[in-house]
N, C-alpha and C positions, 0 to 999 in steps of 0.2 A: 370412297372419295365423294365429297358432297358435291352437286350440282351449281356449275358456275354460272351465270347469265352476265352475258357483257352488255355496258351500256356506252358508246361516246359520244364525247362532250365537246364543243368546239369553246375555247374560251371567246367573248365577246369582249368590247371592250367597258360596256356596265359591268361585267364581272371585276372589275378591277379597279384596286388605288389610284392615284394620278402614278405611282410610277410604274404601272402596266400591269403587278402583282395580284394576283387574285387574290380577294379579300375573304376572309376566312369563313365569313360564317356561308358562302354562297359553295364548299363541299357538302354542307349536310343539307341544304337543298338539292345539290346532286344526287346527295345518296339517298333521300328519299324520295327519289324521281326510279331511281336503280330499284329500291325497292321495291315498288309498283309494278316496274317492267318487268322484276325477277317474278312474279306471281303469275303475271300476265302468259309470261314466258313458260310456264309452267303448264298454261290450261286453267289458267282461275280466271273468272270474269273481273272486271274489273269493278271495283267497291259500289258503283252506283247499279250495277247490274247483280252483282251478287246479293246486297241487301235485299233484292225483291223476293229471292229464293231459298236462302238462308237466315236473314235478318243479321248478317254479319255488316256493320256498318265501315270496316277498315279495318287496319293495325295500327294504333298510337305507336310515336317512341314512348316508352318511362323512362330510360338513361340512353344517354349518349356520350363516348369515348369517343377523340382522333389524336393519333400520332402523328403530328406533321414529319418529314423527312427531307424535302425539296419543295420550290417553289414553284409556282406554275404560272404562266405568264401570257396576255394578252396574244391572243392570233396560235394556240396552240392547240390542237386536241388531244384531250387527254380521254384514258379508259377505263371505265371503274367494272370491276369485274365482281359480281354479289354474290355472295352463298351466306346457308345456313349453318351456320358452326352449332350450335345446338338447339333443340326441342327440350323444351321444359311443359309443367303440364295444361299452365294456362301462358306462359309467356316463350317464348323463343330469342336466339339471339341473331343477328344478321351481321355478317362481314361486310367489308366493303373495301378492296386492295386498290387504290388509284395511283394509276402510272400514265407517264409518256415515253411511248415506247417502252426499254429495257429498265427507263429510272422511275423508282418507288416516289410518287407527291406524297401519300399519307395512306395511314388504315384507318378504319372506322366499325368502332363496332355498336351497336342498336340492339336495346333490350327493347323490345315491343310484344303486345298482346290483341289476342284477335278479339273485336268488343261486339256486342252489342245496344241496344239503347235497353234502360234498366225499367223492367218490368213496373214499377211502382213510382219512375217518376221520369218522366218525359224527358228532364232538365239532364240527368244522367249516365252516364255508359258502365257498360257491365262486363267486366272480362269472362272470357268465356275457355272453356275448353279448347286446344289448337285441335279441330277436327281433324280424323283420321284421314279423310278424303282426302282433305286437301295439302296435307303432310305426305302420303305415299306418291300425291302428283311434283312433288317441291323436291323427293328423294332420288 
């Protein structure tokens, strides 16, 4: 069973249309807020603090999927609950199940890679291997 990490969200009313609806693209800012926290969550320092030690600078998304399901509505909190559906050998993919309460708002799933900035040009980032560390802490 992979490791869940919760994260909740209180909706604001900037998260939303004029008719209270939460505007769509403000779940993949959630979910990559969930992401961070799922690492964090985990025992990884956080990308400004890892970079000094690793030279890992973050995880880009490269694709992003959501299923919407339900709406989500101004003055609500909702809870996104993150894990790793798989490890691939430089990229990984990250869940993302957000509900209120017992009702599904949407899934999301994030192909991201762990980068660093690219040896021969400053301008660049370089994917890198998903270290084993930091995989066995995330498992």
């Amino acid at each position: 069973m992979p490791r869940i990490v919760t994260t909740d969200v209180l909706i604001n009313f900037g998260d939303c249309d004029p008719a209270g609806i939460v505007f769509f693209p403000n779940f993949s800012r959630w979910m990559d807020a969930s992401s961070l926290n799922f690492f964090v969550a985990c025992g990884i320092p956080i990308w400004s603090e890892l970079v000094k030690t690793t030279g890992i600078t973050g995880t880009p998304v490269l694709e992003i999927n959501v299923k919407y399901s339900n709406a989500a509505k101004y003055g609500e909190t909702i809870r996104i609950a993150t894990s790793i559906e798989e490890w691939r050998n430089k990229v990984f993919i990250q869940k993302h199940v957000i509900t209120r309460g017992e009702t599904l708002i949407c899934e999301g799933r994030e192909v991201r890679a762990f980068i660093t900035m690219h040896p021969d040009d400053p301008n660049r980032i370089k994917a890198i291997r998903v270290p084993d560390e930091i995989r066995v802490k995330c498992e």
